[in-house]
C-alpha positions in Angstrom: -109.8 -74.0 57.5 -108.8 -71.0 55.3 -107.1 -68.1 57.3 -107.3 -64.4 56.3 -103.9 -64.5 57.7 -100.7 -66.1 60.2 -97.9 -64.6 61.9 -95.3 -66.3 63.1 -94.3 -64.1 66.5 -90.6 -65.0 68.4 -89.5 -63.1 71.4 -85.7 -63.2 72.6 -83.8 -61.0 74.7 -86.1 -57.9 75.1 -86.9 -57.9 71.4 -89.9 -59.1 68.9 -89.1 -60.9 65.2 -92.5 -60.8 63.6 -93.1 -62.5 60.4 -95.7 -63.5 57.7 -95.9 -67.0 57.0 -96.9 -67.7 53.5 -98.9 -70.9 51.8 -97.1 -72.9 49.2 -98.5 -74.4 46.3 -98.4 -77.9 47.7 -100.2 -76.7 50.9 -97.3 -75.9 53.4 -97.2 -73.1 55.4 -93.4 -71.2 55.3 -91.8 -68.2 56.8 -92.5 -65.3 54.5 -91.2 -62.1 53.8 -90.7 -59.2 55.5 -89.0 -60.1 58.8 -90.0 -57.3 61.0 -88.1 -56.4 64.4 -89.4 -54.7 67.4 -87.7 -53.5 70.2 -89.1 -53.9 73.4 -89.6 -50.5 74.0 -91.8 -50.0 71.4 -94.9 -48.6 72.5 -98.2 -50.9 71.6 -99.2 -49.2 68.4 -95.6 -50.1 66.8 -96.2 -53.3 67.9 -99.8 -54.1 67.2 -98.6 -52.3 64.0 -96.0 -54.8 62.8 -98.6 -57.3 63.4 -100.8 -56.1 61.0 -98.4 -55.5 58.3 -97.5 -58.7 58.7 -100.8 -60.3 58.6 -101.2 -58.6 54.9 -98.0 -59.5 53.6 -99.2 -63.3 54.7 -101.9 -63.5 52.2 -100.1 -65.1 49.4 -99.4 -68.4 48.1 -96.1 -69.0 47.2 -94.1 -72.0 44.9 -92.3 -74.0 47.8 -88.7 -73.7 47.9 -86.2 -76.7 48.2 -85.5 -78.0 51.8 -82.1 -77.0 52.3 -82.2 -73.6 50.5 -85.3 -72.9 52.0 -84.7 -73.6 55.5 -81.2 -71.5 54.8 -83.3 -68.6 53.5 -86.0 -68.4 56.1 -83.4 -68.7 59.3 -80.9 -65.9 57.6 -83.1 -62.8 58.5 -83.5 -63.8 61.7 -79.6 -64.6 62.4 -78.8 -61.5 60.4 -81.3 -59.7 63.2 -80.3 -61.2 66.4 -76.6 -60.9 65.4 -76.1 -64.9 65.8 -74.1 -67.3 63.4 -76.4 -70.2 63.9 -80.3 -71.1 64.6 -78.9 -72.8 67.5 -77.4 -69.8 68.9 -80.9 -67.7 68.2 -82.7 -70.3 70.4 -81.6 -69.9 74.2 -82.3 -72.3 76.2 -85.6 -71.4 78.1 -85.7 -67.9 76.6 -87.4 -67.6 73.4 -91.3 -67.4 73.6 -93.5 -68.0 70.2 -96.8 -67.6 69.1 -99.1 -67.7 66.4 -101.1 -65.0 65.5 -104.0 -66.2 62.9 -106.9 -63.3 61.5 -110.1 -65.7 60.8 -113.3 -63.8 59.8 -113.4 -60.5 62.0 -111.2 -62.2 64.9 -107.4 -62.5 66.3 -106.3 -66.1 67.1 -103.5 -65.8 69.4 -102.0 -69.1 69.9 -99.2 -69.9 72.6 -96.1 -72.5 71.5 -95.3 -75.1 73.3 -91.2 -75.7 72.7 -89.6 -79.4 73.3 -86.0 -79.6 73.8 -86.4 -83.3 73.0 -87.7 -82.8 69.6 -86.3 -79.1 69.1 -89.2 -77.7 67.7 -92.7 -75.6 68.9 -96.5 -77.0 69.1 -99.5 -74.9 69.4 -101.4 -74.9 72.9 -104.7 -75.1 71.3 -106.0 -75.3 74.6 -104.9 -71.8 75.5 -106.2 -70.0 72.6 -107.0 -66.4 73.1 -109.5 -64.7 70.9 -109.7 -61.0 70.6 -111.9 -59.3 67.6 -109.7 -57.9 64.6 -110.9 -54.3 65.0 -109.9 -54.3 69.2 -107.8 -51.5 70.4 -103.8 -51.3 70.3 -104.1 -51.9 74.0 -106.2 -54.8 73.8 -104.2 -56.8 70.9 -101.2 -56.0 72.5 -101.9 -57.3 75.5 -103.8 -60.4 73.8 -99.8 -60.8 73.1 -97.8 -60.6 76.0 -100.4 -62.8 78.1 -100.1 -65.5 75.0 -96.7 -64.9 75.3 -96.5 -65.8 78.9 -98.4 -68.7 78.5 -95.7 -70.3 76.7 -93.7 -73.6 78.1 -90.3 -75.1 77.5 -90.5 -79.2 78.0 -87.6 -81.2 78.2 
């Protein structure tokens, strides 16, 4: 299934890391460029507009970097961001929500993360999928959003 665009969306501490993720040659979807950083008491437009941006800067297909260098360079904005030494240190125990935003056709995909502390690493809740229409108000992607947001779940 083709995308018209994916965001990858973290929330820690009171504050928002939104991100493009890009397509690589071989197929693989990677964290893309720019990071951007909201602060909670943004107001919905600044956040609903860092969401778009974000979407656009996602549609590009990108030669995949090396596993090392590549996993260095996609966690170093975020570190840099949070003012943390390690992606360890980034991911508190219990307190970092994700989701995945994806635009397909005229619509908003907004897909809550599952985290495992056994395997250390997010899976979409497919089942909890909530769909609002690309051109909805500020209000109603933002709060498309939050309620993903709060859907999320930390398993041990």
């Amino acid at each position: 299934m083709a995308y018209d665009g994916n965001v990858s969306v973290y929330y820690r501490k009171g504050v928002w890391y939104l991100r493009p993720v890009w397509t690589s040659t071989a197929g693989f979807h990677i964290g893309g460029e720019p990071l951007l950083v909201v602060p909670e008491s943004a107001e919905a437009h600044e956040r609903v507009v860092a969401l778009r941006k974000s979407l656009i800067a996602s549609r590009r297909t990108v030669v995949a970097l090396s596993t090392t260098a590549g996993d260095r360079k996609l966690r170093e904005p975020y570190l840099k961001a949070a003012g943390v030494r390690s992606w360890s240190a980034f991911f508190i125990k219990g307190e970092v929500r994700a989701v995945d935003v994806d635009m397909l056709g005229g619509k908003l995909l907004f897909t809550p993360m599952s985290y495992s502390y056994k395997d250390k690493g997010y899976t979409g809740m497919s089942a909890s999928v909530i769909e609002v229409p690309a051109d909805a108000s500020d209000d109603e992607i933002d709060a498309a959003l939050k309620r993903a947001l709060s859907l999320c779940v930390f398993v041990d």
